[in-house]
Structure formats: C-alpha cells, structure tokens
C-alpha positions as CSV (number, residue, x, y, z in Angstrom):
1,X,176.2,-210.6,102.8
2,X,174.0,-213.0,101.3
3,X,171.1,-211.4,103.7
4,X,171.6,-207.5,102.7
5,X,171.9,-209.5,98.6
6,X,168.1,-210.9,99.5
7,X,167.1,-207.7,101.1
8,X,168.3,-205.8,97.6
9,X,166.3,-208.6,94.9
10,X,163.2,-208.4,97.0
11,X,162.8,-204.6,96.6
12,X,163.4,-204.8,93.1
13,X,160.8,-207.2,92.3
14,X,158.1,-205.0,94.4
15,X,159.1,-202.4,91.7
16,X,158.7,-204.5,89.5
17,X,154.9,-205.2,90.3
18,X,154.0,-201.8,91.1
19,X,154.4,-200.5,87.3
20,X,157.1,-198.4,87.8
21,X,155.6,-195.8,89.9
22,X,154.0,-193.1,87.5
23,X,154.8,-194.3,83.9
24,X,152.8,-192.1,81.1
25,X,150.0,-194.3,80.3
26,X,149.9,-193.9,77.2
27,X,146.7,-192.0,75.2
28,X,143.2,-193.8,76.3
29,X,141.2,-195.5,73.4
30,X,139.8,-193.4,70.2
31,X,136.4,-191.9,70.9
32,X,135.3,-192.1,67.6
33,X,134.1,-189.4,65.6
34,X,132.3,-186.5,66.5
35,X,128.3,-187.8,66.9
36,X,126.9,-184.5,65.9
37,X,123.3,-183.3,67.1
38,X,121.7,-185.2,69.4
39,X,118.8,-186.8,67.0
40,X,116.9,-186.9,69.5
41,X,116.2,-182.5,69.7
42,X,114.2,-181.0,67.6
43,X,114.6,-177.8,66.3
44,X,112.0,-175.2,65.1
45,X,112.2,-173.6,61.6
46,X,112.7,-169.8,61.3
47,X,110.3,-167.0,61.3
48,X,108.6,-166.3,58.0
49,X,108.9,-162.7,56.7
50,X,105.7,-161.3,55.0
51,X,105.7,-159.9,51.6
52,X,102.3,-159.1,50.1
53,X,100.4,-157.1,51.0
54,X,103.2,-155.3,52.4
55,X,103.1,-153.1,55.9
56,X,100.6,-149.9,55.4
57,X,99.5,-150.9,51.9
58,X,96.1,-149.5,50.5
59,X,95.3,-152.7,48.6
60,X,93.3,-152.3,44.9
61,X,91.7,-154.7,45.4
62,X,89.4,-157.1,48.3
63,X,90.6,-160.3,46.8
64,X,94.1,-160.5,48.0
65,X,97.4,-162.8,47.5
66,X,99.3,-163.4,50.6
67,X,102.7,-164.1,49.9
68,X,106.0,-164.2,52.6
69,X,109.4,-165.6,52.5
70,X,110.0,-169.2,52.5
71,X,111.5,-170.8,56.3
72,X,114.2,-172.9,56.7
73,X,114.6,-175.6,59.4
74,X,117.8,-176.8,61.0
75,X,116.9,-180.6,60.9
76,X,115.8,-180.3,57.0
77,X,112.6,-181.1,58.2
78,X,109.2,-180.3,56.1
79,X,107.9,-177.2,56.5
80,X,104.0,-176.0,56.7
81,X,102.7,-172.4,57.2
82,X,100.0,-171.2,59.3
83,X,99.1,-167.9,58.7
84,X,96.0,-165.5,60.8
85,X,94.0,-162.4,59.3
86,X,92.6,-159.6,62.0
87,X,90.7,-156.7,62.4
88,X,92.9,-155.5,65.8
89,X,96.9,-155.6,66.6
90,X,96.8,-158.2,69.2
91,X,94.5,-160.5,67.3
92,X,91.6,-161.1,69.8
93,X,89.2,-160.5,66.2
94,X,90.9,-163.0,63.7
95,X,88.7,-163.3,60.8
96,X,90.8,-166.2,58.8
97,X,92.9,-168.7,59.4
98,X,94.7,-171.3,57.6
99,X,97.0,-173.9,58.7
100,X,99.1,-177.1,57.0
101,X,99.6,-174.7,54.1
102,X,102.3,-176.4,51.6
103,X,103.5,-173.6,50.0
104,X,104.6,-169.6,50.9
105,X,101.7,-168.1,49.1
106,X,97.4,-168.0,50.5
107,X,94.7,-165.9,48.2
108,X,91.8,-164.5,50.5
109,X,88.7,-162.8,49.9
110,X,88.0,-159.9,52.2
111,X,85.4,-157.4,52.8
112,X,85.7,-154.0,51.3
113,X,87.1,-150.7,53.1
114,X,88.3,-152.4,56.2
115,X,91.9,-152.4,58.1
116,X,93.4,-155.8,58.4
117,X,96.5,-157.3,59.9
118,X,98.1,-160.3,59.0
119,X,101.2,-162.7,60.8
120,X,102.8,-166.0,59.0
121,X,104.8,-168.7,61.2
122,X,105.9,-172.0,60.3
123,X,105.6,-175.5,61.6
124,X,107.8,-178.1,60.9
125,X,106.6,-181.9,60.1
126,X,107.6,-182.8,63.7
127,X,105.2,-180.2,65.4
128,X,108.1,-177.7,66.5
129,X,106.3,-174.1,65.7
130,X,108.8,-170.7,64.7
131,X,107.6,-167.7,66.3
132,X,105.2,-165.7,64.5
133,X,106.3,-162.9,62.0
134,X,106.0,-159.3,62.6
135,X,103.0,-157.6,61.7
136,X,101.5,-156.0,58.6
137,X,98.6,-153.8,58.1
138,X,96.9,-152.8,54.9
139,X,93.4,-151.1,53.7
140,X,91.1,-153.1,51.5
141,X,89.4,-151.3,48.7
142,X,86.6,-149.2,48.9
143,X,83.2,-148.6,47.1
144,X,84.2,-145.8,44.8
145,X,85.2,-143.5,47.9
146,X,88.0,-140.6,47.5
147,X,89.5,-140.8,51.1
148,X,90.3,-143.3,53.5
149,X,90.1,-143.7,57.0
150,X,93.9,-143.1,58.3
151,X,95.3,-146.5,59.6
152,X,94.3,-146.9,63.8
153,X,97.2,-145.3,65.8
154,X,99.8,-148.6,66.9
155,X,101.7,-148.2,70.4
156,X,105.5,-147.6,70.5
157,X,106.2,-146.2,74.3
158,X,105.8,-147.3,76.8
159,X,105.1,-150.9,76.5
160,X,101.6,-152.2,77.2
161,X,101.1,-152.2,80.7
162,X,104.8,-151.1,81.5
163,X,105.6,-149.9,85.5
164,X,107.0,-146.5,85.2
165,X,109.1,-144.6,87.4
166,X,108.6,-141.1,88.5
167,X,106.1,-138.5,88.0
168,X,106.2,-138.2,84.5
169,X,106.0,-140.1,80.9
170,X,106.7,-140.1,77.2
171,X,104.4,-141.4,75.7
172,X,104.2,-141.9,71.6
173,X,102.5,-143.6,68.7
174,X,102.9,-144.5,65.6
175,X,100.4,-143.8,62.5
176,X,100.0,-143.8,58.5
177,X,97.4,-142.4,56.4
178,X,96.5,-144.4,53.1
179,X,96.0,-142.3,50.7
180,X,99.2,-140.0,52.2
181,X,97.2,-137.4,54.4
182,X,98.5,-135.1,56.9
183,X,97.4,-136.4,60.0
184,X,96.7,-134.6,63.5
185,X,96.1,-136.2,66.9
186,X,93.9,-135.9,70.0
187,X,95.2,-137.7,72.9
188,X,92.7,-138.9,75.8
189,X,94.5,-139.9,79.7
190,X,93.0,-140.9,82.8
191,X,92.3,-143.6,85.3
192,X,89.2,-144.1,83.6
193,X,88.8,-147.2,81.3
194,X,88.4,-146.4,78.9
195,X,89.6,-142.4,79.3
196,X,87.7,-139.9,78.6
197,X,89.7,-137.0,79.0
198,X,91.5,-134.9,76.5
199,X,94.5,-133.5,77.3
200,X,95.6,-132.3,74.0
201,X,93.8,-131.6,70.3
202,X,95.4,-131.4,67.0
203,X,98.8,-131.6,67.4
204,X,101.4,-132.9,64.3
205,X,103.3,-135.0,66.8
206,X,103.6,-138.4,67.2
207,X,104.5,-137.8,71.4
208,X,103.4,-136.4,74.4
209,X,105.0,-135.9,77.8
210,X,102.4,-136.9,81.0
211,X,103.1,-134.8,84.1
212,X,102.4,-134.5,87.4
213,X,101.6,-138.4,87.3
214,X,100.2,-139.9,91.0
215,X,102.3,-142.9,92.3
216,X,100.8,-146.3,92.6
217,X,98.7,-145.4,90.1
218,X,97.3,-147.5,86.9
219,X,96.9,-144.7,83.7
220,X,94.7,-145.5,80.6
221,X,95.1,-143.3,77.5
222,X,94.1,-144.0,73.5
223,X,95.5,-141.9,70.8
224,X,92.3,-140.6,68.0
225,X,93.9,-139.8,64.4
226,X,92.2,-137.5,62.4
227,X,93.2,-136.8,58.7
228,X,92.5,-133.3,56.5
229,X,89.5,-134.7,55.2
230,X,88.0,-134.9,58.8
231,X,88.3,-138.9,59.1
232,X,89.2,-140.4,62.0
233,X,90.2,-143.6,63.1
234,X,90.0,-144.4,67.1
235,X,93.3,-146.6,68.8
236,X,93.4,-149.0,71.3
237,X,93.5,-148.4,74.5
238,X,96.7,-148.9,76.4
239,X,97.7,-148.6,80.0
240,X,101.0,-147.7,82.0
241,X,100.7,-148.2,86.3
242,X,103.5,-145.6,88.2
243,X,105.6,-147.0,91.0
C-alpha cells in the first residue's frame, strides 16, 4: 500500500512541473502601436498636369506663361518643378529648360511661327522625381500671316516600333489645324528610311489599312498633312517590323 501511495504522489508532482500539459498561455506582450511608413522610403510626388498654353493652342502671342497644376507628395515633402520646351514629340530638340522652379508657373520667350511642345514633372526636396506630364503642343504667333502651318501629324497606331502579326495593319494618326482648316493626308510606306513611297493622296481620314505586308519585315511610313490653303506640315517617321 504505502508503495502504489508513493507511486501515485510522484506522478502528480511530474504534473506538476510540466505546466499542465497544454494550458492557454495567455495573449503575448502588446506590440505597440502601429509604426506607420517606414521613414526610411521615399516617395515621389505626382505628375503635374499642364494648363497654359493648353494642348493645340495657336498662342497670340511669342512671350508665353506656362502654367500647370500644382503636385502633391505623400511624405509632405517640398516640391520643385522642372519643366522642358521642344521643337519634336520625343524631345531629342529641347530648346528650354528650367529646373528647381519654386512655384507652378515659368514665362518664356519664344521665336515666332514655330510648333512647340512642352512637359512639367516634379521633384521632391529628397530627389524622388514624378513622371513627366503628358504632352502639349501649341503654335507661336506669326509675322502678320493669314494661315498657319497645320500642327505635324502625332502617332496613335501602332506603337513606335510595335511587332505586328499578320499580313496586314491599321495604321492611324492624329492631327489639328490652327486656325481650324480642313485637313487632307498623303501617306508614304516602305522599307526605305525614310520612305519614299506614296501609297495614298488626299484622303479625309485619319487611317489607313497596309496589306499584303512581307514577314520578318521592318516598315517605315510618315504621314504629310496638308491644309486648304496648300500648307503642309511633314510627321515623323515611325516604324512597325512583321513577325
């Protein structure tokens, strides 16, 4: 008896020690609040969006105020603008540019009866840069002249340099006329750069449809928009390659 009594206490005390095999813990210690951002990350501010001169405007003048929407950053850091003025679309002939500019707002002095684009994008006081803003075009003024050239004819399909599949193509444009002319279009396509070879005079539309296209083949075609006064303005020259 007294053995099967000291057989029964020591089992109990090994209970005992081993915490009474799966007890709720209770809850772990308070994490503390919520640390927010990591101060550490920087984040850019947004895009600008342009205001004057606004998007196919024929300016009154060569002595122009830039203006565009303010930016806001996440991090309420300070904000400066940088902002470029061209004579092309894809900026390779920038004639101004100004950075560390405090405020949403840049007068420039031009030459006369010219296309220019301009783009804005900020830069916060940390170095973090916003994408630049979409692009605007405008016509300076002119010495005393009646009509304008119509505005250079801007790519909308395909992309620049896009693969394409098949034998065929849409291709199309977009274009604007100053002083509100009707505008008609000659379009050039070849494997010549640039091409040389007119497939199509003085249509209205804005599109065209390639046929008959070679595989494994890089295209080059420009777009030349002529208004009812006889002006014309000549494109770029874009390319598509077929699979």
């Amino acid at each position: 008896m007294r053995k099967y009594l000291a057989i029964t206490v020591l089992s109990l005390v090994i209970m005992s020690c081993s915490g009474g095999g799966g007890d709720d813990p209770g809850p772990g210690p308070d994490p503390g609040p919520d640390p927010g951002p990591d101060p550490s990350t920087n984040n850019a501010p947004t895009a600008p969006v342009l205001k004057t001169p606004t998007n196919d405007q024929l300016c009154i003048d060569n002595n122009l105020v830039f203006t565009w929407e303010t930016s806001t950053d996440p991090d309420g850091d300070a904000i400066k603008y940088t902002i470029e003025v061209a004579r092309d679309r894809a900026f390779t002939q920038v004639t101004h540019s100004f950075n560390n500019l405090t405020t949403a707002t840049k007068t420039i002095l031009l030459e006369r009866d010219l296309v220019y684009y301009w783009r804005a994008k900020a830069v916060d006081s940390k170095n973090a840069s916003s994408a630049f803003s979409s692009v605007f075009q405008f016509y300076t003024e002119g010495y005393g002249e009646e009509n304008h050239l119509p505005f250079p004819p801007s790519l909308l399909q395909p992309t620049a340099n896009a693969m394409i599949s098949g034998s065929s193509v849409s291709l199309s444009w977009g274009s604007t006329d100053p002083d509100g002319d009707t505008l008609t279009f000659d379009v050039y396509l070849d494997t010549n750069n640039p091409p040389t070879t007119k497939v199509v005079s003085n249509q209205s539309e804005k599109s065209y449809v390639a046929n008959s296209l070679t595989t494994s083949t890089t295209y080059y075609w420009k777009i030349v928009a002529t208004d009812s006064h006889g002006a014309s303005s000549i494109g770029q020259i874009w390319s598509f390659t077929t699979e």
